[in-house]
DRENGUDO-264195 format. One record per residue: residue in three letters; x, y, z of N, C-alpha, C in turn. Coordinates in steps of 0.2 Angstrom, whole numbers, plus 5000, padded with zeros to 4 digits. Last residue first. Example, Ala and Ser with C-alpha at 12.3 -4.5 7.8 and 13.67 -1.06 7.14 Angstrom:
BEGIN
ser506449895035506849955036506450005039ala506649725039506249785039506649845039
END
This chain:
BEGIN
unk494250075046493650025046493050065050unk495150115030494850125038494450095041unk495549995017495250085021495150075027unk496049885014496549935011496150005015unk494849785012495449785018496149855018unk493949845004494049845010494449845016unk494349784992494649854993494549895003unk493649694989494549674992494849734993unk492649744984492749714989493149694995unk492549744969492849794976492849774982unk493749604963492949624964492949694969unk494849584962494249544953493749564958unk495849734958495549704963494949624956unk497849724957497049754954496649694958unk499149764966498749714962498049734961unk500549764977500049814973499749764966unk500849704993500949704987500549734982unk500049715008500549785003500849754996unk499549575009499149645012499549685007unk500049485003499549465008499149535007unk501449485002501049444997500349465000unk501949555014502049605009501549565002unk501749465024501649535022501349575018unk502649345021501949355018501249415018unk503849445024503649415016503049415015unk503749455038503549535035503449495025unk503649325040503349355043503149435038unk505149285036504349265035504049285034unk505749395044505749405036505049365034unk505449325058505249405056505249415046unk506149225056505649215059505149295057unk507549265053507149235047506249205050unk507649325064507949375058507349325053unk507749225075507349275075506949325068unk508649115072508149105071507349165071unk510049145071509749195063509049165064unk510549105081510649185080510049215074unk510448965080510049015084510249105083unk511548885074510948905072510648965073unk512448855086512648885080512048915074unk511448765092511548815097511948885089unk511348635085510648675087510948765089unk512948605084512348625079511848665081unk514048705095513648625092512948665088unk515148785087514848795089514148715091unk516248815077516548785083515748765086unk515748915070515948875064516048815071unk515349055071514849005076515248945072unk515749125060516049145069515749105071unk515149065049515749115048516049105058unk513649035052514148995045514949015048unk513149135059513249075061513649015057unk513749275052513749245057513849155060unk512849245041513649235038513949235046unk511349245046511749185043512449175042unk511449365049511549335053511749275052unk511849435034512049445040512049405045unk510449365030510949345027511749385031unk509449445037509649385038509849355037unk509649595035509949565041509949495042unk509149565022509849585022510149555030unk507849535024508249475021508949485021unk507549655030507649595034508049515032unk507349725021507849745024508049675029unk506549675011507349675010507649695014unk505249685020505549615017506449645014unk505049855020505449795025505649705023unk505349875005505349895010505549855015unk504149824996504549774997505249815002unk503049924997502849845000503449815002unk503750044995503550025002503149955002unk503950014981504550014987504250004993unk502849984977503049924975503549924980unk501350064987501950054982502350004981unk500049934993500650014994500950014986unk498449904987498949894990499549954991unk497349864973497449874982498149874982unk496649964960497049904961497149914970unk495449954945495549964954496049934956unk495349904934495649974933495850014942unk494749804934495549784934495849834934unk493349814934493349814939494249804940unk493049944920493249864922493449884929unk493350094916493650054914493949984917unk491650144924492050164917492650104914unk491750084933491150074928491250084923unk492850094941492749994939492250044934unk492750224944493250204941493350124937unk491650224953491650244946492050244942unk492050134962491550114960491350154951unk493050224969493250154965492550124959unk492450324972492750334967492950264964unk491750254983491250274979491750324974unk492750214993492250164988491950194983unk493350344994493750304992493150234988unk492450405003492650424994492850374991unk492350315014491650325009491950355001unk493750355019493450285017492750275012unk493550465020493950455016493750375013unk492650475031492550505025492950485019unk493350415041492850395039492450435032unk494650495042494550455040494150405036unk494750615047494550625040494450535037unk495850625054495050645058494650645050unk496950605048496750545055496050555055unk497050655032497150665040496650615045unk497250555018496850585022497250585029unk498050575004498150545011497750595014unk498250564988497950574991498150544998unk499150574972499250544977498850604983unk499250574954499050624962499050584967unk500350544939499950524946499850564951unk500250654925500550614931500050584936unk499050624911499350664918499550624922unk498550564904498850604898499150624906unk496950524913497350514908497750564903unk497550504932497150524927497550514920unk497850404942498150394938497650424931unk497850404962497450414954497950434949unk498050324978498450364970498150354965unk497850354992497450324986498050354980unk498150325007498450335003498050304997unk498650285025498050265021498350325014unk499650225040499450285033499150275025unk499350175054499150165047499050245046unk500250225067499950195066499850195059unk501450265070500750295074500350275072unk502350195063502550205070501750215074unk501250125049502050155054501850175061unk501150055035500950045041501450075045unk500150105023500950095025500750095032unk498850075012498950085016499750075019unk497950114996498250055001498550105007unk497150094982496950114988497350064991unk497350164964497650114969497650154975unk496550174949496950224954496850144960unk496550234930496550174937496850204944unk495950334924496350254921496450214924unk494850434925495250414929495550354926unk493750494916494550494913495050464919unk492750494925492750434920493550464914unk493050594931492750524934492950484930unk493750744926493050684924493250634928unk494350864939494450804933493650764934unk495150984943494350964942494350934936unk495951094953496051014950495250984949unk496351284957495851184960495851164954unk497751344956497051324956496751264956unk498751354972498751344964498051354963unk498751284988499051334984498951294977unk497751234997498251304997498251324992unk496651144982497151154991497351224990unk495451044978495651114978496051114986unk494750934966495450934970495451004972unk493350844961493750904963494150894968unk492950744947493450754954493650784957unk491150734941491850754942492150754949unk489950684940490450634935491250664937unk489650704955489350694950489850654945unk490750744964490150754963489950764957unk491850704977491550684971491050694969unk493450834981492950804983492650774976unk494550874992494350844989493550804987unk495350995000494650975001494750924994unk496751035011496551015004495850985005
END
């Protein structure tokens, strides 16, 4: 897939179908973030042209540094046309909240543990099953408020911690 920015339009041309050639300034808002996995960060823009479904962009590993440069200089024309609140950072709202629920399941599991089969147990020591689970849930919560929660930018700036460096 080539994508590309020139001038007031947004070429999209892949394999297969005909190339995708949108105004700049019909984009309504588009969100730069990234998911974090096993190989590392998966970087991800989703534009939101007007009257049409959402596009979803991911650049290959070797495309990064290019990516990053589109990525600022479509944000740029997307704040001039519709406000700097039309930029948003962050994942999808699944993929933010994603590991936060799965951790809060396991440590409310580990809790019915210590509550439930540790009932015999001296205090400090009956505790300790679920000090990991709720060490990690923290942990991946402030996550999810911090970095991958989806939210419009008050300046582009913010949008740097969402690209490649």
């Amino acid at each position: 897939m080539r994508v590309s920015l020139d001038g007031a339009w947004l070429d999209i041309a892949g394999e297969q179908g005909p190339p995708l050639r949108l105004p700049a300034a019909g984009l309504e808002r588009m969100r730069a973030g990234y998911t974090e996995g096993k190989g590392g960060p998966f970087y991800m823009t989703i534009l939101w042209p007007a009257g049409e479904p959402p596009i979803k962009l991911s650049p290959l590993r070797e495309d990064w540094p290019h990516y990053a440069a589109f990525a600022r200089a479509l944000a740029a024309r997307v704040a001039a046309s519709h406000g700097p609140r039309a930029v948003e950072r962050g994942d999808t709202q699944f993929g933010a909240l994603l590991g936060p629920v799965l951790m809060g399941l396991l440590l409310a599991a580990s809790l019915a543990v210590c509550i439930y089969a540790l009932a015999d147990e001296p205090t400090p020591l009956r505790w300790a099953p679920a000090a990991i689970p709720a060490l990690l849930f923290a942990w991946l919560f402030w996550r999810y408020h911090a970095v991958h929660r989806p939210r419009a930018v008050a300046e582009l700036g913010e949008l740097e911690r969402q690209l490649p460096g």
